[in-house]
N, CA and C atoms as an extended XYZ file, in Angstrom:
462
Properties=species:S:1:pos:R:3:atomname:S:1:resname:S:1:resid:I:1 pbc="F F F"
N        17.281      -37.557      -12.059 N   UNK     1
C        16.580      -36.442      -11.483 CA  UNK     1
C        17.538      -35.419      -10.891 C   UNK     1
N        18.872      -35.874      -10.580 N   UNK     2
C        19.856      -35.100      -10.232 CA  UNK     2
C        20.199      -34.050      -11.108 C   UNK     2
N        20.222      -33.946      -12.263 N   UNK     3
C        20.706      -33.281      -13.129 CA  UNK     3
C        20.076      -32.066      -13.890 C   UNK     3
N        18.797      -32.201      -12.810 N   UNK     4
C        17.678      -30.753      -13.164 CA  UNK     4
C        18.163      -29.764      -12.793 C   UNK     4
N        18.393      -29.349      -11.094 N   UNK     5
C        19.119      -28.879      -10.790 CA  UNK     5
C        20.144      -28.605      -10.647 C   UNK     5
N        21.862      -29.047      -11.425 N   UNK     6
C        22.843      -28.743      -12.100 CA  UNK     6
C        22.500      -28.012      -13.235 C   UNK     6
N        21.660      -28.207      -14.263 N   UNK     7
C        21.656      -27.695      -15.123 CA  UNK     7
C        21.274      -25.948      -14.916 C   UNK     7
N        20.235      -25.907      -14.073 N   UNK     8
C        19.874      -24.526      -13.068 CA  UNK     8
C        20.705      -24.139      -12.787 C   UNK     8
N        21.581      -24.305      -11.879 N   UNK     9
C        22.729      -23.672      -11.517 CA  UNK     9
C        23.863      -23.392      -12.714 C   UNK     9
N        24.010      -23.838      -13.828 N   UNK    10
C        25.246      -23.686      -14.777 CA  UNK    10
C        24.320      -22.489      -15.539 C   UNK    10
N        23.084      -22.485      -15.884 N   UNK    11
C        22.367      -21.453      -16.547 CA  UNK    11
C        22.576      -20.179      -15.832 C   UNK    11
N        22.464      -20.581      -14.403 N   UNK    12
C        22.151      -18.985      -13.307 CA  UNK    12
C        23.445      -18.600      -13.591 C   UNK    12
N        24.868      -19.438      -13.604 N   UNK    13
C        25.983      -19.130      -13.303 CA  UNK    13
C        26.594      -18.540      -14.643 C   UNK    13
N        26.051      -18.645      -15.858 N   UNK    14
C        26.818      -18.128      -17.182 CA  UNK    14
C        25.606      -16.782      -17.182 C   UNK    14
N        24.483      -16.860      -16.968 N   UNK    15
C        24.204      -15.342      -16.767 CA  UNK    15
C        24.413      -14.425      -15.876 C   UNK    15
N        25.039      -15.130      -14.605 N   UNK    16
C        25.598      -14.175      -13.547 CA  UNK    16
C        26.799      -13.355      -14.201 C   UNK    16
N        27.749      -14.319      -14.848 N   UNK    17
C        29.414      -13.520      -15.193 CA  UNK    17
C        29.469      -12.853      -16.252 C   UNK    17
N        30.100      -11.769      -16.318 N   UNK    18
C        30.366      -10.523      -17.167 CA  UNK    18
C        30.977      -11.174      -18.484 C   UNK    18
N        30.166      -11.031      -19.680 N   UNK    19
C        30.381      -11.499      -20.803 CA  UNK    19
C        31.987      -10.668      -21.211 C   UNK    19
N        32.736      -11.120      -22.020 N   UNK    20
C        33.896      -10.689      -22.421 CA  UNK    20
C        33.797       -9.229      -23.347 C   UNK    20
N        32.987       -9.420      -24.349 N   UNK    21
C        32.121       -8.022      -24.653 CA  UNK    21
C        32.692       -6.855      -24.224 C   UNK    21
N        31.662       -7.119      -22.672 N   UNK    22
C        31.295       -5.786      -21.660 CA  UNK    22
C        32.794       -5.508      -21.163 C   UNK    22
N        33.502       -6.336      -20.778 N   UNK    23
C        34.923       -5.744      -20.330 CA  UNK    23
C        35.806       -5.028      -20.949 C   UNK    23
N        35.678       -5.231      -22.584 N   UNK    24
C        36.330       -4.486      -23.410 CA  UNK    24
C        36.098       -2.912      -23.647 C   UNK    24
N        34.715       -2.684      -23.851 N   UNK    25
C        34.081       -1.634      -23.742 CA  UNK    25
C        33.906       -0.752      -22.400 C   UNK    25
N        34.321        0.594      -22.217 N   UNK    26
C        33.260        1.010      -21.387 CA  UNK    26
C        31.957        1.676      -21.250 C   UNK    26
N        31.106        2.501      -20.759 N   UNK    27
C        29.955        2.633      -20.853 CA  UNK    27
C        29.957        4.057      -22.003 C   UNK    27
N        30.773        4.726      -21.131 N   UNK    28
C        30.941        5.826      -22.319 CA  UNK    28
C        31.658        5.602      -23.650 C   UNK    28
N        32.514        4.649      -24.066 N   UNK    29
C        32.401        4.181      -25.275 CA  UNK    29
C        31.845        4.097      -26.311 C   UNK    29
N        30.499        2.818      -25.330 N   UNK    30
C        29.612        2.444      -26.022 CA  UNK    30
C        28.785        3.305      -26.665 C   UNK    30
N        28.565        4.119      -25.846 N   UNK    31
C        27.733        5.547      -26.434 CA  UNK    31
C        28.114        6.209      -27.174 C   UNK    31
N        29.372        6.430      -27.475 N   UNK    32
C        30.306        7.015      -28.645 CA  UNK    32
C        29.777        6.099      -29.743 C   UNK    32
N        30.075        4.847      -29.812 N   UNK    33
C        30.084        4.503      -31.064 CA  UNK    33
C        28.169        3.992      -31.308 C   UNK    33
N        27.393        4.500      -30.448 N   UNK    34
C        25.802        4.426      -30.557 CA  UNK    34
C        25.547        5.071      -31.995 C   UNK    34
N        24.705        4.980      -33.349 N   UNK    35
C        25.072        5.699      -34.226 CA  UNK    35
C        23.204        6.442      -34.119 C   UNK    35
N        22.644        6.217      -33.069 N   UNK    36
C        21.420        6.857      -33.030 CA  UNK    36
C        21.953        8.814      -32.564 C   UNK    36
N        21.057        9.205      -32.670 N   UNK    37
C        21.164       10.730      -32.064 CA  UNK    37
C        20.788       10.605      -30.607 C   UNK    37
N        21.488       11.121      -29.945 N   UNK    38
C        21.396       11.552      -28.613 CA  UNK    38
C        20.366       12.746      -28.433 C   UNK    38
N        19.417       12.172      -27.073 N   UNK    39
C        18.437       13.460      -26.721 CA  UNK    39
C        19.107       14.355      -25.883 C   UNK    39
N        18.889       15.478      -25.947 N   UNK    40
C        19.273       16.471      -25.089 CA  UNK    40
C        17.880       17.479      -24.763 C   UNK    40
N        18.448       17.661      -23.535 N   UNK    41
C        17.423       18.243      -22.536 CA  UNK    41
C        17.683       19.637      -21.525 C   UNK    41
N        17.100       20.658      -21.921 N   UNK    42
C        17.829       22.134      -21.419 CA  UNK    42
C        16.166       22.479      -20.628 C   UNK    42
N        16.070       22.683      -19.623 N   UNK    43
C        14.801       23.175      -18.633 CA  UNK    43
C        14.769       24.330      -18.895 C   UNK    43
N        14.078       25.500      -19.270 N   UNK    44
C        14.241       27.051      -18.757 CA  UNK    44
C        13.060       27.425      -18.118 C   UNK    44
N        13.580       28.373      -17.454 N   UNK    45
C        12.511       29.075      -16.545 CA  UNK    45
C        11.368       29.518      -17.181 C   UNK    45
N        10.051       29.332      -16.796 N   UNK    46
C         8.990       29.475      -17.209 CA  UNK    46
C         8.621       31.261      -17.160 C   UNK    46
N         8.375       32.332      -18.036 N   UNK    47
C         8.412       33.030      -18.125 CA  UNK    47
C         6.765       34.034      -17.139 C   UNK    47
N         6.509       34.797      -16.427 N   UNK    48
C         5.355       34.831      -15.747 CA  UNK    48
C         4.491       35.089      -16.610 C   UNK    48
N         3.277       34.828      -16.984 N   UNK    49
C         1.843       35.413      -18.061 CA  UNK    49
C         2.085       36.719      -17.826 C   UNK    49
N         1.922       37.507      -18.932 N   UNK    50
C         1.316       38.670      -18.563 CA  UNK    50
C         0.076       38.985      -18.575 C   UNK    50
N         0.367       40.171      -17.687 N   UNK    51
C        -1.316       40.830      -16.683 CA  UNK    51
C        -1.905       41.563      -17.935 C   UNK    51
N        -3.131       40.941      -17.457 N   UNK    52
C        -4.452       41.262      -18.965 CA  UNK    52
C        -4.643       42.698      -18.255 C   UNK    52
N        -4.166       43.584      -19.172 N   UNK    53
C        -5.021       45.132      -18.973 CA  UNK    53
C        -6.357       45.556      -17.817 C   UNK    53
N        -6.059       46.338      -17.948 N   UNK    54
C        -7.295       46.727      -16.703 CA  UNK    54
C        -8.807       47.372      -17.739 C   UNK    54
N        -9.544       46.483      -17.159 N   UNK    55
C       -10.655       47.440      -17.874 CA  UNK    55
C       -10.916       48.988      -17.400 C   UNK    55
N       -11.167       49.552      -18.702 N   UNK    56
C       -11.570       51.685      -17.835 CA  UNK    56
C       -12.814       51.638      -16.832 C   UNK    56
N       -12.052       52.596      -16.397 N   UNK    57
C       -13.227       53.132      -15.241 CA  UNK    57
C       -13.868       54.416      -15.054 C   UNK    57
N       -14.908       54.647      -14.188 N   UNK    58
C       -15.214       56.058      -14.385 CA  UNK    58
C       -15.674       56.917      -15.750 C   UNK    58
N       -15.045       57.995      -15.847 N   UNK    59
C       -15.040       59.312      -16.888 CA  UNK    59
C       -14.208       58.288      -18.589 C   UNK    59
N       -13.457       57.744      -18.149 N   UNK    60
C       -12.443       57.327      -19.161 CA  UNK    60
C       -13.569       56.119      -19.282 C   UNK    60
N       -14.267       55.346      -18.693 N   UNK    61
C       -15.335       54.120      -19.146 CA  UNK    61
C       -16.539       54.738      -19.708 C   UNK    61
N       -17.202       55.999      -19.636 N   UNK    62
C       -18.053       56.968      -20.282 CA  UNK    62
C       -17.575       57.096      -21.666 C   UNK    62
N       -16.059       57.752      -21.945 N   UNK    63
C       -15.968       58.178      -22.540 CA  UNK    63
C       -15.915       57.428      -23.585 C   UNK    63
N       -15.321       56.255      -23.463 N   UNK    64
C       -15.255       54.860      -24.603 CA  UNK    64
C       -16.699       54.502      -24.804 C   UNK    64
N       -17.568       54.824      -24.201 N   UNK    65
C       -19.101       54.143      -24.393 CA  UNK    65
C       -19.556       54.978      -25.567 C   UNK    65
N       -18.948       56.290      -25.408 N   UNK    66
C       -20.142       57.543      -26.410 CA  UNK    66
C       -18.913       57.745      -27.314 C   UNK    66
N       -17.556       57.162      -27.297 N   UNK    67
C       -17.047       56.866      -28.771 CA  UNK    67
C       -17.336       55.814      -29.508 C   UNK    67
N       -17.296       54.928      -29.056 N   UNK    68
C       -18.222       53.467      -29.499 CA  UNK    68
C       -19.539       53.792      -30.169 C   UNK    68
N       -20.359       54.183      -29.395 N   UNK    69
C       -22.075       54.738      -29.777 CA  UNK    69
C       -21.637       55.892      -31.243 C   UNK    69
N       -21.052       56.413      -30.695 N   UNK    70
C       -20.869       57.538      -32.027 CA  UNK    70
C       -19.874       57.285      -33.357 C   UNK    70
N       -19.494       56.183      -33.255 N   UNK    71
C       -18.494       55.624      -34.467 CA  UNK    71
C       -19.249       54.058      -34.546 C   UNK    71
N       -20.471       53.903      -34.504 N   UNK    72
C       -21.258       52.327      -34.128 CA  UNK    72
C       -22.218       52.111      -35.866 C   UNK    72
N       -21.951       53.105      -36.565 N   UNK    73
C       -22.433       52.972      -38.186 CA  UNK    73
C       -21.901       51.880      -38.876 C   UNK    73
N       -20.938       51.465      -38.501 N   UNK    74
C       -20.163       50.267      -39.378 CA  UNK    74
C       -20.589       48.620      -39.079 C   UNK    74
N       -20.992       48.954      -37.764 N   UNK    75
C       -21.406       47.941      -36.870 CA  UNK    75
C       -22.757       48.047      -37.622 C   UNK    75
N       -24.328       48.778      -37.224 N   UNK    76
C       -25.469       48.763      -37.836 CA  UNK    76
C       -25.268       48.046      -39.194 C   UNK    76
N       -24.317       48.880      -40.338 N   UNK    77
C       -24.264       48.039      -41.814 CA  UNK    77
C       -24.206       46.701      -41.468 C   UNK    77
N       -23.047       46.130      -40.548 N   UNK    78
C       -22.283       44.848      -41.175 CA  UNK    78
C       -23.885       44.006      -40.377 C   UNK    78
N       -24.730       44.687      -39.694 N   UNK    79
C       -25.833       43.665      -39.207 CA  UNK    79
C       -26.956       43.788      -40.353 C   UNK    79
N       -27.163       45.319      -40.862 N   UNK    80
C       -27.999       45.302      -41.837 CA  UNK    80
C       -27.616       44.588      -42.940 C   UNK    80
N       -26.220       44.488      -43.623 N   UNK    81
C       -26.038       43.546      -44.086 CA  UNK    81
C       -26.444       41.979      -44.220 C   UNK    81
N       -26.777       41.564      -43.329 N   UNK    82
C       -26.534       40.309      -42.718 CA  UNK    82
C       -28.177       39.802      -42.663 C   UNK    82
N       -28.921       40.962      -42.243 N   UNK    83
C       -30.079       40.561      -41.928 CA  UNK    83
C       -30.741       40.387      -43.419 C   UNK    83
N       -30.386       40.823      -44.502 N   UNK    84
C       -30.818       40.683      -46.405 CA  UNK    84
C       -31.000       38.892      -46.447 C   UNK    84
N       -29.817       38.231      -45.911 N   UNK    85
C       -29.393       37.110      -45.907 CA  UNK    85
C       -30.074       36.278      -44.702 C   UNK    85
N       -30.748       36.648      -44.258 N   UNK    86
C       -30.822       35.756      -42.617 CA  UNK    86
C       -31.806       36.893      -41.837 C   UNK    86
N       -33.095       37.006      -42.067 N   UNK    87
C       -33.885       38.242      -42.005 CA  UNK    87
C       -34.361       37.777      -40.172 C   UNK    87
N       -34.088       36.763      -39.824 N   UNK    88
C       -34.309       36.870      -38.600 CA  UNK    88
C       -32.902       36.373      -37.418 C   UNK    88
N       -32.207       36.777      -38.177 N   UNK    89
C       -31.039       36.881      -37.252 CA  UNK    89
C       -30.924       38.216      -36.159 C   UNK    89
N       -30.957       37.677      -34.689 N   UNK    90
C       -30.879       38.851      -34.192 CA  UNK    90
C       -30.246       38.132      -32.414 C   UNK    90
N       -29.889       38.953      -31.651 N   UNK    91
C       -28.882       38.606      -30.409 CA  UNK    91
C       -28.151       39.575      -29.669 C   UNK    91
N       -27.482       39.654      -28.688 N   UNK    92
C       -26.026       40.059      -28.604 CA  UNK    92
C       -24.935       39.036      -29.056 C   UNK    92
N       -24.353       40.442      -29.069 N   UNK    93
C       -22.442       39.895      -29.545 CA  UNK    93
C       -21.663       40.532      -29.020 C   UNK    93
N       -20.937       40.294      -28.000 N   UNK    94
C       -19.944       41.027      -27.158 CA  UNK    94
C       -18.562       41.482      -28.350 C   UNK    94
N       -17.899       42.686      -28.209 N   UNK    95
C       -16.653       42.535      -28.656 CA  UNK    95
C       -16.048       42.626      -27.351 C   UNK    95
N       -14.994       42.132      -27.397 N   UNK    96
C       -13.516       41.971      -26.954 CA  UNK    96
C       -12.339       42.748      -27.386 C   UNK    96
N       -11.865       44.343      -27.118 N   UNK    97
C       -10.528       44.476      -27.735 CA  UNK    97
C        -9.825       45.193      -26.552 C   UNK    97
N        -8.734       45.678      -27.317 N   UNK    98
C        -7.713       46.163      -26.189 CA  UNK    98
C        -7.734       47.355      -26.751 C   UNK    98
N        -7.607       48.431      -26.312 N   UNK    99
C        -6.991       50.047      -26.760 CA  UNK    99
C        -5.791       50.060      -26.065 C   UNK    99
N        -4.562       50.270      -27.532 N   UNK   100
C        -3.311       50.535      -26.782 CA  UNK   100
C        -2.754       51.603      -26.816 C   UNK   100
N        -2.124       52.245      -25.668 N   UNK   101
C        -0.911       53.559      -25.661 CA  UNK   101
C        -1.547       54.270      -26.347 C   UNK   101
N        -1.473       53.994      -27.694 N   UNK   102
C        -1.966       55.653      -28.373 CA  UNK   102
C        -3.246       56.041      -29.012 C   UNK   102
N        -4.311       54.983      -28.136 N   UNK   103
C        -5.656       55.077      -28.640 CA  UNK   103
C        -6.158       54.267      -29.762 C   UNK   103
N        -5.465       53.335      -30.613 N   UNK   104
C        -5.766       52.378      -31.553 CA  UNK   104
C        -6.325       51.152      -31.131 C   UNK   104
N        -7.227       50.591      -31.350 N   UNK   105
C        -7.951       49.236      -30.703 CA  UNK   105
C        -6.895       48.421      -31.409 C   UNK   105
N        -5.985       47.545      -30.194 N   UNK   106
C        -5.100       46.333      -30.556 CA  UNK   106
C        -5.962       44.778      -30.547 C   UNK   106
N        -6.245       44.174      -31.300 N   UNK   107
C        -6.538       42.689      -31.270 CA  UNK   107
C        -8.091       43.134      -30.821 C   UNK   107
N        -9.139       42.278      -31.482 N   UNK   108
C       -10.426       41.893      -31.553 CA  UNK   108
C       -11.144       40.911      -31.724 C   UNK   108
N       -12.046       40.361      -30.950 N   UNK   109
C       -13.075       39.014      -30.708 CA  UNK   109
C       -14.159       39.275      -30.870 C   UNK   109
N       -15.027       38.732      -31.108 N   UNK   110
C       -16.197       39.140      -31.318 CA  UNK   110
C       -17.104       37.406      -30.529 C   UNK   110
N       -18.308       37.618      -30.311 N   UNK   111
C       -18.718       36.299      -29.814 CA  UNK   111
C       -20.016       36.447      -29.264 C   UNK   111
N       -20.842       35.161      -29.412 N   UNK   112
C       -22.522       35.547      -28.662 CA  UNK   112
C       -23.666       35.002      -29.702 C   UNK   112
N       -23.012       35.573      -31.262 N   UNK   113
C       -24.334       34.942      -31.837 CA  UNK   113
C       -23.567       33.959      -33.155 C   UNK   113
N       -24.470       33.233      -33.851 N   UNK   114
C       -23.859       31.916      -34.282 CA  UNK   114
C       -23.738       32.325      -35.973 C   UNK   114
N       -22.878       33.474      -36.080 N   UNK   115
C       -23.343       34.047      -37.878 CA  UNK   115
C       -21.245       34.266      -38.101 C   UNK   115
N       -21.069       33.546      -38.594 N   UNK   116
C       -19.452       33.990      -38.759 CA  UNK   116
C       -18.915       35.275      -39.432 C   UNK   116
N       -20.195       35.338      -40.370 N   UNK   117
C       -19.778       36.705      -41.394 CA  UNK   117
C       -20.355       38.089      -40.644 C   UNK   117
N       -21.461       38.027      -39.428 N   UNK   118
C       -21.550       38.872      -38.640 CA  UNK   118
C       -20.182       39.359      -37.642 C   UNK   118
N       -19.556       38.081      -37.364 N   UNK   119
C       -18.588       38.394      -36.844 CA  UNK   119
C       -17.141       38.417      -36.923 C   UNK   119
N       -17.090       38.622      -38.176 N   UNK   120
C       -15.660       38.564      -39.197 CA  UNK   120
C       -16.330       40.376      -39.093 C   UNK   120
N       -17.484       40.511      -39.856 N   UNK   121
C       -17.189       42.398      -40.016 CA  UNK   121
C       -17.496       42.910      -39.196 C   UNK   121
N       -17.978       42.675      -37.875 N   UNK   122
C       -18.010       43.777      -36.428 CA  UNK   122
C       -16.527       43.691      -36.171 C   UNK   122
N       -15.635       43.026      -35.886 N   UNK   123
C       -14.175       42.663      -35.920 CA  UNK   123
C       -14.024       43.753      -36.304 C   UNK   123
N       -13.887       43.776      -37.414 N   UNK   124
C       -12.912       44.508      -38.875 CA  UNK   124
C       -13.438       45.771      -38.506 C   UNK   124
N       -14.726       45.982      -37.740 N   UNK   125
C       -14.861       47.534      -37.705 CA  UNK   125
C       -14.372       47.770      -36.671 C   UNK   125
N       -14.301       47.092      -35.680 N   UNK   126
C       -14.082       47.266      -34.132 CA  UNK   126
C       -12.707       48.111      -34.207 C   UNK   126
N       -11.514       47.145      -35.115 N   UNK   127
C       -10.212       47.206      -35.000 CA  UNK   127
C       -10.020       49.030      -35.852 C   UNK   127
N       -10.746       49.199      -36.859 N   UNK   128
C       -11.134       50.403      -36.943 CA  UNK   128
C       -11.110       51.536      -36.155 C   UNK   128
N       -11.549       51.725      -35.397 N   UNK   129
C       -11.765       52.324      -34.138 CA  UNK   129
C       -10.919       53.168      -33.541 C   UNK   129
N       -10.790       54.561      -32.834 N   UNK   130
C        -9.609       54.778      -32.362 CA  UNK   130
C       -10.495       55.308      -31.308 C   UNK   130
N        -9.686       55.733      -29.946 N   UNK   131
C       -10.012       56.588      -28.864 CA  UNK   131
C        -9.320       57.306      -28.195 C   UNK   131
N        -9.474       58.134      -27.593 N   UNK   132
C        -8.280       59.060      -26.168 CA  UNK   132
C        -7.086       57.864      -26.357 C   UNK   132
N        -5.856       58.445      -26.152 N   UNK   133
C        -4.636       57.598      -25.714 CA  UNK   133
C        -5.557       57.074      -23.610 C   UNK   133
N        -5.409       56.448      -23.368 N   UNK   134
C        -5.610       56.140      -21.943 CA  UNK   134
C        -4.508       56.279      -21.009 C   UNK   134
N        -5.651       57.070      -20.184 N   UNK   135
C        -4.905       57.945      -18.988 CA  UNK   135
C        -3.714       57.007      -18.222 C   UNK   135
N        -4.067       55.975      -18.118 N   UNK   136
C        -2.736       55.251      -17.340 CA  UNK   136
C        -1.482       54.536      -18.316 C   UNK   136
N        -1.458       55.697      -19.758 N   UNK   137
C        -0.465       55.451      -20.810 CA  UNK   137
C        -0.102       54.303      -20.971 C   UNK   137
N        -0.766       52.647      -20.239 N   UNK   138
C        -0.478       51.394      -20.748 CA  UNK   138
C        -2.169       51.489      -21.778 C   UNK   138
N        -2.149       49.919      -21.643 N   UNK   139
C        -3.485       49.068      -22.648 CA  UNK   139
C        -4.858       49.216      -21.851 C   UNK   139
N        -5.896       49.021      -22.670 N   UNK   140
C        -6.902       49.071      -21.614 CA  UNK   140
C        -7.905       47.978      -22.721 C   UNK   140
N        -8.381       47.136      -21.433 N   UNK   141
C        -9.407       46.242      -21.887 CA  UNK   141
C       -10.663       46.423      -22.130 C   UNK   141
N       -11.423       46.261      -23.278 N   UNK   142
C       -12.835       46.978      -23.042 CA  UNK   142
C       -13.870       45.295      -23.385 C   UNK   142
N       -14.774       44.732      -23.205 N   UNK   143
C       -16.019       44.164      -23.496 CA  UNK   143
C       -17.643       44.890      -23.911 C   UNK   143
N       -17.397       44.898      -24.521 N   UNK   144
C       -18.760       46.326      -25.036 CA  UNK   144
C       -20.210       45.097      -26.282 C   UNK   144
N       -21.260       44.883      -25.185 N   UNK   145
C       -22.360       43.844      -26.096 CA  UNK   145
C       -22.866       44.746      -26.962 C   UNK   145
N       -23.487       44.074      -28.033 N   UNK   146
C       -24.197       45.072      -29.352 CA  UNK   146
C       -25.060       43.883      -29.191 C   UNK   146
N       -26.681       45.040      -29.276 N   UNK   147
C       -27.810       44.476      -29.400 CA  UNK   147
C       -28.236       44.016      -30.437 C   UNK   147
N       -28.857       43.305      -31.280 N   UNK   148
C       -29.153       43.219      -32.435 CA  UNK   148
C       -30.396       42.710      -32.107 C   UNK   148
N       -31.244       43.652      -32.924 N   UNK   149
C       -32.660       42.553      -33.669 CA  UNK   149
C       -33.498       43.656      -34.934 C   UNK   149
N       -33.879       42.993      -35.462 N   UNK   150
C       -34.558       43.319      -36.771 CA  UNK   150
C       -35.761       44.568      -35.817 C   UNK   150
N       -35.668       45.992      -36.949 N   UNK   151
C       -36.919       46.705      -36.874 CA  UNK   151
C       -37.820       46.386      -37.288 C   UNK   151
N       -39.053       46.608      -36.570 N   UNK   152
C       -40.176       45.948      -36.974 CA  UNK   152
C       -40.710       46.610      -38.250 C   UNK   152
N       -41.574       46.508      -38.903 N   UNK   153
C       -42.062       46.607      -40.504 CA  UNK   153
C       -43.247       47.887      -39.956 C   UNK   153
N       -43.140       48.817      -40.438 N   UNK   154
C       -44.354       49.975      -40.654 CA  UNK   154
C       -45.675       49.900      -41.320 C   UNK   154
């Protein structure tokens, strides 16, 4: 029964001492001759979001309403279109665009009713679109809903 515990102790004691191996080598060595790829890791500064445009206001928010209303024919088709196919499709659909610097509508969303091809060609007309360069010579955000529903039958 003596010899349980000898044997414990000669086990603890050959995993306590530094294998011959490890003395030859040092740590940075070992890593030299590692034949995996090394990770490398560079942090950079997180850059700030930029500030979403200001929506217009006032005279300049008028004035985008009754260019919209008065260039809004492309919009009517792409619904009259739509309604041949789907005679009771009807909703709002907000667009989403930006007017930049020199009056060209930059980037367009469309969203609200559940017709993809309604809102693939209000898009395409939206981006169409031009207006006044805007008075504060950056971007300006607009959200503008379009009503839709079928005229009634005569």
């Amino acid at each position: 029964m003596t010899t349980l515990p000898v044997r414990v102790l000669l086990l603890l004691a050959a995993l306590a001492s530094p294998s011959p191996a490890a003395d030859s080598t040092t740590p940075s060595q070992a890593a030299d001759k590692d034949p995996r790829p090394r990770a490398s890791l560079t942090v950079e500064g997180e850059e700030p979001p930029e500030a979403s445009p200001p929506f217009p206001e006032g005279d300049e928010k008028i004035a985008i309403r009754d260019s919209i209303v008065g260039s809004s024919a492309p919009i009517r088709e792409c619904y009259e279109k739509r309604l041949l196919e789907r005679p009771t499709l009807q909703g709002k659909l907000v667009a989403r665009f930006d007017i930049g610097p020199n009056g060209k509508v930059i980037g367009a969303t469309a969203e609200g009713i559940a017709d993809r091809e309604l809102i693939l060609c209000v898009v395409s007309a939206v981006r169409r679109f031009e207006f006044d360069k805007p008075r504060s010579g950056g971007k300006l955000r607009v959200a503008y809903p379009f009503k839709f529903e079928p005229r009634p039958t005569k």
